[in-house]
C-alpha positions, 0 to 999 in steps of 0.5 A, a space after each residue: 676390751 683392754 682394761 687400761 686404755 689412753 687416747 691422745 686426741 689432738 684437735 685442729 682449728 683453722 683459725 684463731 681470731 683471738 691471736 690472729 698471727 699465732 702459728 696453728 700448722 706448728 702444732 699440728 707437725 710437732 704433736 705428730 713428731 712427738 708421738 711418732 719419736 716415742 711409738 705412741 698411735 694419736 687420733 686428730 679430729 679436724 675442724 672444717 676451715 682447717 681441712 681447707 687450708 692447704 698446709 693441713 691438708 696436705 700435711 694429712 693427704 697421705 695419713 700413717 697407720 699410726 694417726 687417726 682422722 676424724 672431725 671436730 665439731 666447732 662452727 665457723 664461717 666457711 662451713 655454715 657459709 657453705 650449706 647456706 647460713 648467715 654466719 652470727 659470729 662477732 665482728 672478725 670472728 671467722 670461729 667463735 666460741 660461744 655456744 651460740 654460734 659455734 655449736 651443733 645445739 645453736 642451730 635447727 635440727 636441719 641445719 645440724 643435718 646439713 652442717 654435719 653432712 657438708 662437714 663429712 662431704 669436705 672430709 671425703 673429698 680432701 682424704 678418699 675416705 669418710 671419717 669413724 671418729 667425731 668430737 667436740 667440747 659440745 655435741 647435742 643428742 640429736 646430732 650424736 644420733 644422726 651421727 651415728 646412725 647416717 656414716 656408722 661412727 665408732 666413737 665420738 668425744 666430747 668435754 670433761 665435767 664442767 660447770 660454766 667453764 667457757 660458754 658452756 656447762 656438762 654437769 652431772 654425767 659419766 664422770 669418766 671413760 665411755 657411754 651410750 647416750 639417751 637419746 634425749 639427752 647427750 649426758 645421760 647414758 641410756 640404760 637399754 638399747 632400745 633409748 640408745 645412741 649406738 656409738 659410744 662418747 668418751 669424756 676427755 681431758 682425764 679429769 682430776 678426782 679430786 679437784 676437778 669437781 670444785 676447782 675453787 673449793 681447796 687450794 691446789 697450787 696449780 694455774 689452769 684446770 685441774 686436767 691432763 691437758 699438757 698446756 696447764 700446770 697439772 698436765 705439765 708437771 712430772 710429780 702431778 702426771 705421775 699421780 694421774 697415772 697411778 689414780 687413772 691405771 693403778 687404782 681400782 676401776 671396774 670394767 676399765 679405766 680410759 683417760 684422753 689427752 691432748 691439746 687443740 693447736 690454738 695454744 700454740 706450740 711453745 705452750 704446748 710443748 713441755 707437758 706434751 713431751 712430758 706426758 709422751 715419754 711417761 705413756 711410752 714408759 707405761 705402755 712398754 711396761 704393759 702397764 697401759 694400753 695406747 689406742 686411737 679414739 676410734 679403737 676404742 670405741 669399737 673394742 667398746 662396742 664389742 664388749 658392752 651391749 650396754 653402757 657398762 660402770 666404771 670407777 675412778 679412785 683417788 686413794 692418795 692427794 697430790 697436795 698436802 690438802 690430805 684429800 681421798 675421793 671415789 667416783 662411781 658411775 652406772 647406767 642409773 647414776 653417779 655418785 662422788 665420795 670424799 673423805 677429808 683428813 679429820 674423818 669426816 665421810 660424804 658423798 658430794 655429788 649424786 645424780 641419777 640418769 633418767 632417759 626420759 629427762 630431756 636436754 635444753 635443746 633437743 628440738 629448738 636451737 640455743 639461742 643464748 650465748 652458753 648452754 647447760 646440759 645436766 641430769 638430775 641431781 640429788 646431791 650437788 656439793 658445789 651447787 647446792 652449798 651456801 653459807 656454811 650449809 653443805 649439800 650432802 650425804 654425811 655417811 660419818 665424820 669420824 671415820 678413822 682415814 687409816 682404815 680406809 679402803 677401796 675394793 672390786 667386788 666385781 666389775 659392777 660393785 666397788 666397795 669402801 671399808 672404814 672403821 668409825 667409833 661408836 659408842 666408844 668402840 670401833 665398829 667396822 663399816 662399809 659403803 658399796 656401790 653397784 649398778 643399781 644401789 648404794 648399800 650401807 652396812 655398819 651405820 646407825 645412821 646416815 644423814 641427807 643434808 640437800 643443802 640449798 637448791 639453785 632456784 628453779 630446783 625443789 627437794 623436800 620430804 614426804 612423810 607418809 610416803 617415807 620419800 623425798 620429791 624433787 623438782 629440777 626446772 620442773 621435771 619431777 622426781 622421787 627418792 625413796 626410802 627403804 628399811 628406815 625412816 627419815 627424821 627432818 631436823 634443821 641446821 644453821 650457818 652461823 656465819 651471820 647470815 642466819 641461814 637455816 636448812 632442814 636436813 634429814 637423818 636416815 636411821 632404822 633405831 639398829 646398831 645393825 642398820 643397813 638400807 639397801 635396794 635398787 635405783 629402778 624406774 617405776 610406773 612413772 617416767 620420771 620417778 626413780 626408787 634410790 635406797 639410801 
């Protein structure tokens, strides 16, 4: 598999209920006169209600090596009309994009089978050929299964992170690139084959490292989502593209770096077009260079298949900001769990995020249909900085708050290992530190002491310690699941916000009593199907 790759994924809708007398073919024509003038392949994945509009599907009728077709999954009156369903969109919404009744999830597990069937049947009718690529902002696991297994798909797309963002959440999952899902949960990646889907899913949007994760935690200057898509400021904006490129395909990555960009044609051309002519001439720069490899949705996921057996790990590192905020910030991903890492300017060094990937954790609507207007699919958090934080207390995992930001640094040990250097000052002397990361451990070196700070779980959420047993449980909407701790022990003390609103978390500092103090171990399941061991 190529080590830097980029898809650009256009989507297609029929209609547009919001804007009723928006030009949708314009798009569509435009985005493909861009990519051919600059030599770029480009996948476009098509809505049911547009392949039965004549312009579309005649624009497509006789499609160019350089495009790739395929389907997007959003529900809409045409289609459920076809297979029999009573549509439940709002007055004068032939689409509607609430989860409930615009996604796969909204519906029974026979009705997704029919839905996805006469989708694929009106593909094949119209192009001779059934499709290898599906997406959507929102697949459940059991339609990615049926998928997979029923018409052999080489890749499937579906949202970036997000957290109530439209009607729907994707929250705790592979940060970027691709996986094979669980089985159970559509943003798990499974850790065998046995549990695994056997296509591929490739997060889109090329998320931003740093601000993507908490779009209103530090100002960015910037209007619409911290993401490629050309229509908002960052994927418009020259100096902000050229920064994702260099995190996304100069920074270390492990196995591979992938980004997908690209803009649904609901937006419309003229709000489209700057960033999308933008983004098509610095790809075209990159890949004449060979700094970057341009493929549709559906090579990729077969050159991933090739490669990987099993979900492989990968990294994405901003080493520099592209705002004066003065910001670094690591993402890891494994088959076990993510971890996101920050360094603020005064030194101070945590990781904000960590969740670890349980197959047996099950989505919300893995048997019964979503029957509320947004869905949350998630995995099972340790760390949540965004949600767990309130009023001063911080969800986290201090590593050190005086970290010297000069010394700091970002390498491969391999393609499962990605190590961070940083010196800190003990005692008055600096002593040289690192964290690593590998497919089943997170690794401290140099540190006296380490310090879990859970923060303030939403409700329905639990951790705490258990002293004899030298581990924290927690509870995530009645999944239980355990932390434990190996070569230290763990002192629970509390802090306050200060804010007024006498707010007082307990946190935990990890120490083993040694200036040589390194925990380490592996994130491995037990005898228990929800029990996980993760060595801090």
């Amino acid at each position: 598999m190529n080590k830097r790759v980029i898809n650009i994924v256009n989507f297609v809708r029929g209609v547009e209920p919001r804007e009723p007398e928006k030009d949708l073919f314009l798009p569509v024509v435009e985005e493909l006169r861009v990519n051919r003038r600059f030599g770029l392949k480009s996948t476009v994945l098509l809505q049911y209600d547009a392949i039965l509009r004549d312009d579309v599907a005649g624009f497509f009728s006789e499609a160019a090596p350089d495009v790739e077709l395929g389907l997007w999954f959003e529900m809409n009156r045409p289609l459920t009309e076809a297979v029999g369903i009573e549509w439940r969109g709002r007055p004068g919404y032939d689409w509607d994009w609430f989860v409930n009744p615009g996604f796969l999830p909204a519906y029974t597990l026979e009705q997704r089978r029919a839905l996805i069937d006469e989708a694929f049947r009106l593909f094949r009718e119209k192009f001779g050929f059934c499709p290898k690529v599906a997406g959507s902002w929102l697949l459940d696991a059991y339609s990615m299964q049926y998928m997979s297994e029923k018409y052999g798909l080489d890749a499937m797309c579906i949202c970036r992170e997000q957290y109530a963002v439209d009607a729907y959440t994707l929250w705790g999952g592979y940060y970027t690139g691709g996986y094979y899902p669980s089985r159970n949960n559509a943003l798990c990646p499974a850790a065998d084959r046995d549990n695994a889907v056997s296509t591929p899913v490739f997060r889109m949007l090329g998320i931003d490292p740093i601000y993507g994760y908490d779009e209103a935690k530090y100002p960015t200057g910037v209007w619409g989502c911290n993401t490629m898509e050309p229509v908002w400021t960052s994927g418009s904006d020259r100096r902000i593209m050229e920064w994702y490129m260099d995190v996304y395909y100069k920074s270390p990555c492990l196995s591979y770096s992938h980004a997908t960009t690209g803009q649904e044609n609901s937006f419309g051309w003229p709000s489209i077009k700057a960033g999308y002519e933008l983004q098509a001439e610095l790809i075209s720069e990159m890949a004449g260079k060979g700094e970057i490899d341009v493929e549709t949705l559906g090579e990729t996921g077969r050159a991933f298949k090739e490669a990987y057996d099993t979900t492989p790990c990968n990294a994405l590192c901003a080493l520099s900001d592209r705002t004066d905020n003065g910001l670094r910030a690591v993402w890891f991903d494994s088959p076990f769990y993510r971890a996101g890492l920050v360094l603020e300017p005064g030194g101070r060094l945590y990781i904000r995020d960590l969740n670890i990937f349980d197959p047996e954790y099950k989505e919300r609507y893995l048997d019964e249909p979503c029957t509320a207007w947004d869905a949350r699919y998630d995995n099972l958090p340790v760390v949540d900085n965004r949600l767990w934080s309130s009023g001063g207390i911080d969800s986290m995992i201090l590593i050190a708050d005086n970290v010297n930001p000069e010394s700091f640094t970002v390498s491969e040990k391999d393609d499962e290992t990605l190590v961070l250097g940083f010196d800190v000052n003990i005692a008055g002397f600096t002593q040289k530190c690192s964290v690593s990361f590998e497919k089943r451990a997170i690794r401290f070196n140099g540190l006296d002491s380490i310090e879990y700070h859970p923060g303030i779980p939403e409700k329905g959420q639990h951790a705490e310690y258990d002293r004899d047993a030298n581990k924290f449980v927690l509870d995530h909407f009645g999944f239980r699941y355990e932390v434990a701790i190996n070569g230290a022990k763990a002192e629970m003390k509390t802090e306050s916000s200060g804010d007024g609103q006498r707010i007082i978390a307990p946190f935990y500092r990890l120490s083993s009593g040694s200036e040589e103090f390194s925990v380490s171990g592996s994130l491995s399941k037990t005898a228990s199907a929800s029990s996980y061991s993760v060595f801090l």
